[in-house]
Structures are given as structure tokens and as C-alpha cells.
KEKE-3310 file (N, C-alpha, C; in steps of 0.2 Angstrom, whole numbers, plus 5000, padded with zeros to 4 digits):
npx = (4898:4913:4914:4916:4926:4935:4940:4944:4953:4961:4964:4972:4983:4988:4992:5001:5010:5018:5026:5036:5046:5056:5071:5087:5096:5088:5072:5055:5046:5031:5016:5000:4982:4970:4953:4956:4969:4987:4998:5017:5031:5047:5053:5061:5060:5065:5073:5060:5060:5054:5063:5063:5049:5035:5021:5004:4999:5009:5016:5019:5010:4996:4986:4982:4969:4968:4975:4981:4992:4997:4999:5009:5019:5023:5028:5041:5046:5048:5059:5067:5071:5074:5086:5094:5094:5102:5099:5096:5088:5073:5060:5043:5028:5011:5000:4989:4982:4973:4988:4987:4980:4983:4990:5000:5005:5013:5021:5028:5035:5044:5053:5057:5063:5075:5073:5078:5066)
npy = (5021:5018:5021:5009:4993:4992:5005:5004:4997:5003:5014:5010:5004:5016:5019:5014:5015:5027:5024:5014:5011:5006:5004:5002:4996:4989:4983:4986:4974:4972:4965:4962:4956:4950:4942:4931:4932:4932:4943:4949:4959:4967:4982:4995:5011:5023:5025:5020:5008:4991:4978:4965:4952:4941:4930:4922:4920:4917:4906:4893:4891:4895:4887:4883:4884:4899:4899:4895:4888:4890:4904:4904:4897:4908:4918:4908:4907:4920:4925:4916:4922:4935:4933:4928:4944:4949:4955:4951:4955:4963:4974:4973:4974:4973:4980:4985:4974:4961:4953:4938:4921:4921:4929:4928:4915:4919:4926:4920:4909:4917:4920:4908:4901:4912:4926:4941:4951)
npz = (5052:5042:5027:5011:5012:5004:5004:5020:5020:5011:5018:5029:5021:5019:5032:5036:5024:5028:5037:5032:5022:5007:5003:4993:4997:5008:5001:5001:5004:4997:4995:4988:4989:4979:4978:4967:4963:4971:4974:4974:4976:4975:4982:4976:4983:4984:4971:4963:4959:4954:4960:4961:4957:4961:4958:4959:4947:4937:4926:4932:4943:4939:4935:4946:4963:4970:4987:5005:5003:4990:4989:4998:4991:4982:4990:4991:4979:4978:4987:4981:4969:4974:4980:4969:4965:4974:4986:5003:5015:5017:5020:5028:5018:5021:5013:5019:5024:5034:5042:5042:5034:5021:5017:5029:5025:5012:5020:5027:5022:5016:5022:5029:5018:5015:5015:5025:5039)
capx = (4901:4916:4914:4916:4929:4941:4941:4948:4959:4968:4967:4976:4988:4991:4993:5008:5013:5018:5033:5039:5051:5061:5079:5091:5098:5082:5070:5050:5041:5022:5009:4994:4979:4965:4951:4958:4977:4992:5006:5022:5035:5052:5051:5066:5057:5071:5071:5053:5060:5054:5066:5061:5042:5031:5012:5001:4997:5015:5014:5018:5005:4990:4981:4979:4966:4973:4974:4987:4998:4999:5002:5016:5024:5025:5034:5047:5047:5050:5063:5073:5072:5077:5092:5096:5098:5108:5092:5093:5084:5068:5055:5036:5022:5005:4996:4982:4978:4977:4994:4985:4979:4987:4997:5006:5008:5020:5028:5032:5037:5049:5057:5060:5068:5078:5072:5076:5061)
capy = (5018:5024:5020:5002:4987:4993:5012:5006:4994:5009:5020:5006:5004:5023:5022:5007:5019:5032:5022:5010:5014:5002:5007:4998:4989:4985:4983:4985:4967:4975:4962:4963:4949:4947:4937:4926:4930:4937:4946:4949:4963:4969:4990:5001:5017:5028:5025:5018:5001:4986:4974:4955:4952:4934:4932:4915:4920:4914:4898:4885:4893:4899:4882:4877:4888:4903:4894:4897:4884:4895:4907:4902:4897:4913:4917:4906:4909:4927:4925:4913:4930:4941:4929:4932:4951:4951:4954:4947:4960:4966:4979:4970:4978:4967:4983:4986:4968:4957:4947:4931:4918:4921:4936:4926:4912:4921:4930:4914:4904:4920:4916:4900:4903:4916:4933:4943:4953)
capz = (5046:5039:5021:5011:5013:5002:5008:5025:5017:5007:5024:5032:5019:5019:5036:5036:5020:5034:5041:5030:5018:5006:5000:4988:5002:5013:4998:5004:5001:4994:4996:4985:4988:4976:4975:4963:4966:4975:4970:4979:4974:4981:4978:4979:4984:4983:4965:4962:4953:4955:4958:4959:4958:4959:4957:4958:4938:4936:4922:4936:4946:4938:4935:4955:4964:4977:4993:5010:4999:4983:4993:5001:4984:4978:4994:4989:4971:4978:4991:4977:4965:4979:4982:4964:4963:4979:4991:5007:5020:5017:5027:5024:5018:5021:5010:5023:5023:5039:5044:5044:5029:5014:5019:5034:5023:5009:5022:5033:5016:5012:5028:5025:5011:5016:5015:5033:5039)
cpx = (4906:4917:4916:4925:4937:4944:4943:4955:4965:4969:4972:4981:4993:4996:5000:5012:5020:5027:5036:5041:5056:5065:5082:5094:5094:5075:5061:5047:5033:5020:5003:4990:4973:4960:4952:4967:4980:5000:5011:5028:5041:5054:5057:5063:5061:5070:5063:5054:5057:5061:5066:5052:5039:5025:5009:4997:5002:5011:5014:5013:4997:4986:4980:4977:4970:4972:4982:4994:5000:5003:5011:5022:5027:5029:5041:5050:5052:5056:5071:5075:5077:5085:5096:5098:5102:5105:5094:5091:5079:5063:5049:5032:5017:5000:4990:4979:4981:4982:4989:4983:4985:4993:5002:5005:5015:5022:5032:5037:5044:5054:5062:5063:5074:5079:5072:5072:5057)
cpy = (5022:5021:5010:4999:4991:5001:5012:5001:5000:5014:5016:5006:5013:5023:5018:5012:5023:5031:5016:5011:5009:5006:5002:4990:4984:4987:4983:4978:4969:4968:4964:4957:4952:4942:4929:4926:4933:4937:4948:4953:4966:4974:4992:5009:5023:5029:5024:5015:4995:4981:4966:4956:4942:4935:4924:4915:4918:4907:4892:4887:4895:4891:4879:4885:4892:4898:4897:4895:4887:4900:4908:4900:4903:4917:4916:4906:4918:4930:4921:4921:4934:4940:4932:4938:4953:4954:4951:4950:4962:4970:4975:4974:4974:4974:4983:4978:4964:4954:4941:4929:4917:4923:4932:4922:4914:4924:4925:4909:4908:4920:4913:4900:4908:4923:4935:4948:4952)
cpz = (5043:5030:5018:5014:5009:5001:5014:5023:5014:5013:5028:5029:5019:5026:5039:5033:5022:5034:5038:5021:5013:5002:4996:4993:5008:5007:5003:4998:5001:4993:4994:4983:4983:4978:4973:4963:4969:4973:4975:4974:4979:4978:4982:4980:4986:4974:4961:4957:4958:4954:4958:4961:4957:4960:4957:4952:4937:4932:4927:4944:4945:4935:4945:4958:4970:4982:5000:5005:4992:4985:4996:4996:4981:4983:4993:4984:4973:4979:4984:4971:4967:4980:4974:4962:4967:4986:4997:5015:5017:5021:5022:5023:5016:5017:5014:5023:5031:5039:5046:5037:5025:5014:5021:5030:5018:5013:5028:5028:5015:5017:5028:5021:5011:5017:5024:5034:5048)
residu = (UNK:UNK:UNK:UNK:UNK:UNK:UNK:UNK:UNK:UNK:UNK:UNK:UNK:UNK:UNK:UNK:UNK:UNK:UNK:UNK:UNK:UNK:UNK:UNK:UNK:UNK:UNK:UNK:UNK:UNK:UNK:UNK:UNK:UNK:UNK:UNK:UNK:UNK:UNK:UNK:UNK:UNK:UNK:UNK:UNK:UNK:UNK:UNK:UNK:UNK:UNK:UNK:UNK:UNK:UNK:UNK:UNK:UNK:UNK:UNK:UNK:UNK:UNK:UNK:UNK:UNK:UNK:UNK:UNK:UNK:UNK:UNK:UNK:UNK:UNK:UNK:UNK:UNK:UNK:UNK:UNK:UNK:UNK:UNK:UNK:UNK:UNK:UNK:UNK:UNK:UNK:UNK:UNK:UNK:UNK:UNK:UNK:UNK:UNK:UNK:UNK:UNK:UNK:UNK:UNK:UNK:UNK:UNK:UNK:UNK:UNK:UNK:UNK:UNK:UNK:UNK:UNK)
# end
């Protein structure tokens, strides 16, 4: 046993951490699932800003329960942000969390919408 659920989740995420690097110009997309929500962030890690972020706590979000389809909203919520500050590249980061459900929803939605990845 190597320790609980959310001790190999942050060893995974360290281990992603490693190689994946976002710039001004290729912003890192950080993905963080909850429970009860997910949050989506596009980080300049050169500087250590944030520059467009969405969440399914968002007002036109946070009364409908998490689901693939929230998910996915906040995707496109995100990708319309990203378009906004001038964004249109990003390196993913699924924060130690399987690429499937939730995760591969916002990052199929952000797609969609135009973020490249």
C-alpha cells in the first residue's frame, strides 16, 4: 500500500508537474475536480499569474448538480475567457486525475470552443 487516495493523486500530479510548463504564450490549463465542483485555470508559470479561470460555483453554474455536462460548461466558459485575453494555445494539466469523466469532458468542450491542446 502506498499510502491514501489523495497521496497518490498529488504524486501523480508532481509527476505531470515535472514536464509541463505553461508560458505567457502557451498558458498551462490546471484542472482541479472536487466532489462537489471543478475548477479550470489558465497559469502563466513564468510569472505565477493567473490569467482566465472558470469554476462550476460560477452564478450560472452553481445551482445544477456536478455532472460530465457541468463540466463541460465550464470548459467552454473557459475557452470563451482564454479567447478574451488573447489565449489561443494551451499545455493541459489533468492535476494527477484520470483523463476520463469530468476531466475529459472540460477538456473536450475547451476544444470545441477553441482552445488548442
Amino acid at each position: 500500500m502506498k499510502g491514501t487516495r489523495a497521496t497518490a493523486r498529488a504524486r501523480r500530479h508532481v509527476r505531470v508537474r515535472k514536464k509541463v510548463r505553461g508560458t505567457a504564450d502557451r498558458p498551462r490549463l490546471a484542472v482541479f475536480r472536487s466532489n462537489r465542483y471543478i475548477y479550470a485555470q489558465l497559469i502563466d508559470d513564468t510569472k505565477g499569474h493567473t490569467i482566465a479561470a472558470a469554476s462550476s460555483q460560477e452564478r450560472e453554474l452553481r445551482d445544477r448538480r456536478l455532472s460530465v455536462e457541468v463540466a463541460a460548461d465550464v470548459g467552454r466558459l473557459l475557452a470563451e475567457r482564454a479567447k478574451a485575453a488573447g489565449v489561443s494555445t494551451v499545455v493541459f494539466d489533468r492535476g494527477g486525475f484520470k483523463y476520463h469523466g469530468r476531466i475529459k469532458a472540460l477538456a473536450d468542450a475547451a476544444r470545441e470552443s477553441g482552445l488548442e491542446f
